[in-house]
N, C-alpha and C positions, 0 to 999 in steps of 0.2 A: 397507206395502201387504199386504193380505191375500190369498193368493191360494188360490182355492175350485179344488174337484176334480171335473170335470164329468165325465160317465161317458158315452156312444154308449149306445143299445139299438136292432139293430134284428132283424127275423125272415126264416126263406125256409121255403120251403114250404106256406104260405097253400093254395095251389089244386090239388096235385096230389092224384090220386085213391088213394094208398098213402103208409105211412110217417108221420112224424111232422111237425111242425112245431115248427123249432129257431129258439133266441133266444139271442141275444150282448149280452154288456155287455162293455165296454170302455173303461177310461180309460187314455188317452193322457199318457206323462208330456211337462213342459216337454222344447223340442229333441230329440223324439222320433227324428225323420231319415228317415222313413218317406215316399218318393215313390210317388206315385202313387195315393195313396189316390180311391178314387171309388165310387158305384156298382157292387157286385157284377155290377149286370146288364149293364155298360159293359166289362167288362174281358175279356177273351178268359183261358180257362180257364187255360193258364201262365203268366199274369199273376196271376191270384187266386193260383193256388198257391203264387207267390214270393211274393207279399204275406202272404200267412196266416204264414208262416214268419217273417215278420221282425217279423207282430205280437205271436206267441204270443209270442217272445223278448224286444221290445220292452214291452212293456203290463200293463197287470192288465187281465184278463179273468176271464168267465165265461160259460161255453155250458151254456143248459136247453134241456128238450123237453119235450112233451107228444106220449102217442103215440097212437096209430091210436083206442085204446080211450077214451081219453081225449077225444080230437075227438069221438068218437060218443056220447060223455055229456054234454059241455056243452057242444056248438058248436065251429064252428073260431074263429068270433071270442074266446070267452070261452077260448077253449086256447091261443090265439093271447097273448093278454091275461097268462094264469096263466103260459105260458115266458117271456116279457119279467119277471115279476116273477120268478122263481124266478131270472134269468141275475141280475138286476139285486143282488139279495136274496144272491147268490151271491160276489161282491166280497167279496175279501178287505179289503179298504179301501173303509168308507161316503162315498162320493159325496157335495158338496154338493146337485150339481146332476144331472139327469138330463133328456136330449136323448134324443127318441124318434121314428124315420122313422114317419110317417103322421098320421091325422088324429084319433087315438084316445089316450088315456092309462090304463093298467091302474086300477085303486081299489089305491093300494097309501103308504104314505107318504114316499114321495121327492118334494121338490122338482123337477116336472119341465114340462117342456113338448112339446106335439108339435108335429112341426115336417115337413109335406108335401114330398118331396123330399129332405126332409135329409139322405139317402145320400148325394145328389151335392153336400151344399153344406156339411157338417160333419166332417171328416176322422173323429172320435171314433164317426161313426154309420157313417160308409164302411168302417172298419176294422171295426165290430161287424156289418155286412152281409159283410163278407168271408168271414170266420171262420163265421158262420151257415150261409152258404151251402155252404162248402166243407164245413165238417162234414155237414151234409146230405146234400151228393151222396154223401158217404162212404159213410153209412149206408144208402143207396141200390143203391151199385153194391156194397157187400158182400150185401145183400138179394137180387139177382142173381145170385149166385151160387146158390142155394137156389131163386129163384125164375127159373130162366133164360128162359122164356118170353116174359114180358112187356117183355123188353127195359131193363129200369130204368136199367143202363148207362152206354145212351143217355139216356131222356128223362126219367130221375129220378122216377118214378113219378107224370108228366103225365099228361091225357088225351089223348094221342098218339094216331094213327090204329092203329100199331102197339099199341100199350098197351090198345086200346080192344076190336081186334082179337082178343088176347089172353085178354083178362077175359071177352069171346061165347065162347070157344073151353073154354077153362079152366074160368072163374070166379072170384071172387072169392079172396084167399088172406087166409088169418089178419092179414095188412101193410094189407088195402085199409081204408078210410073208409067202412063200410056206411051212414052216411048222407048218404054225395054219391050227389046221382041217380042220375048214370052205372054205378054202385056197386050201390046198392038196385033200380036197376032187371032189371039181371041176376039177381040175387037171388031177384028174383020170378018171372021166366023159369021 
């Protein structure tokens, strides 16, 4: 029997108003041992953290981005698109098969499928939502530091009431997404 190497990809940061949009690939080897894998957005924060740890150790991975500058040149969807191929592209061992959370597949040439939900229904995509996410926030609450203001800390650079707040008061910072509304519309203020 032959057995094929499927890889997870999924992404976080799609919607918030700063910072980048990060993408995880991930293959899971046989008897992995890794409980609790599920949706990033399902798991309370030291949960994620334990799990990221047991994946990085456990798996072959790989985490891309696309940053702020990058969003604002070719969309969040098509940067969105370009960090799943660069995380996937990123494997140190070429994937047969590639399993993708949502309803979209990059132009890239992997054998792959998208699969709605698959964070919560495919260990290999729940494990690459993990690691996405948590790298994320990372880049986020270290951001806050430099940007203390806007709170990123907490809301990872959403458009929180606080955050929203922030960007009236402030403005825009070299991090934000000048073409989310919320964004461009201070901008022109």
């Amino acid at each position: 029997m032959i057995v094929q190497t499927i890889a997870g990809v999924d992404e976080a940061g799609r919607g918030p108003l700063a910072g980048p949009v990060v993408a995880a690939a991930v293959i899971l080897p046989d008897g992995h041992g890794i409980i609790g894998l599920d949706d990033s957005k399902k798991l309370s924060a030291k949960k994620r953290a334990t799990l990221e740890l047991e994946i990085l150790e456990k798996t072959i991975f790989s985490i891309a981005l696309c940053d702020q500058l990058e969003i604002d040149s070719i969309n969040i969807l098509q940067a969105t698109m370009l960090a799943m191929t660069r995380a996937a592209d990123g494997l140190v061992a070429r994937p047969d098969h590639v399993l993708v959370d949502g309803n979209r597949l990059p132009e890239w040439d992997h054998e792959a499928i998208a699969i709605i939900g698959g964070d919560a229904l495919h260990p290999c995509i729940s494990a690459a939502s993990i690691i996405a996410k948590e790298h994320r926030d990372r880049l986020m609450i270290e951001a806050a530091v430099q940007y203390p203001e806007y709170g990123w800390e907490r809301n990872k650079g959403y458009g929180t009431a606080e955050h929203l707040a922030a960007l009236r008061k402030y403005g825009p910072t070299p991090l934000h997404r000048k073409s989310f509304a919320p964004v461009a519309q201070i901008a022109l203020i």
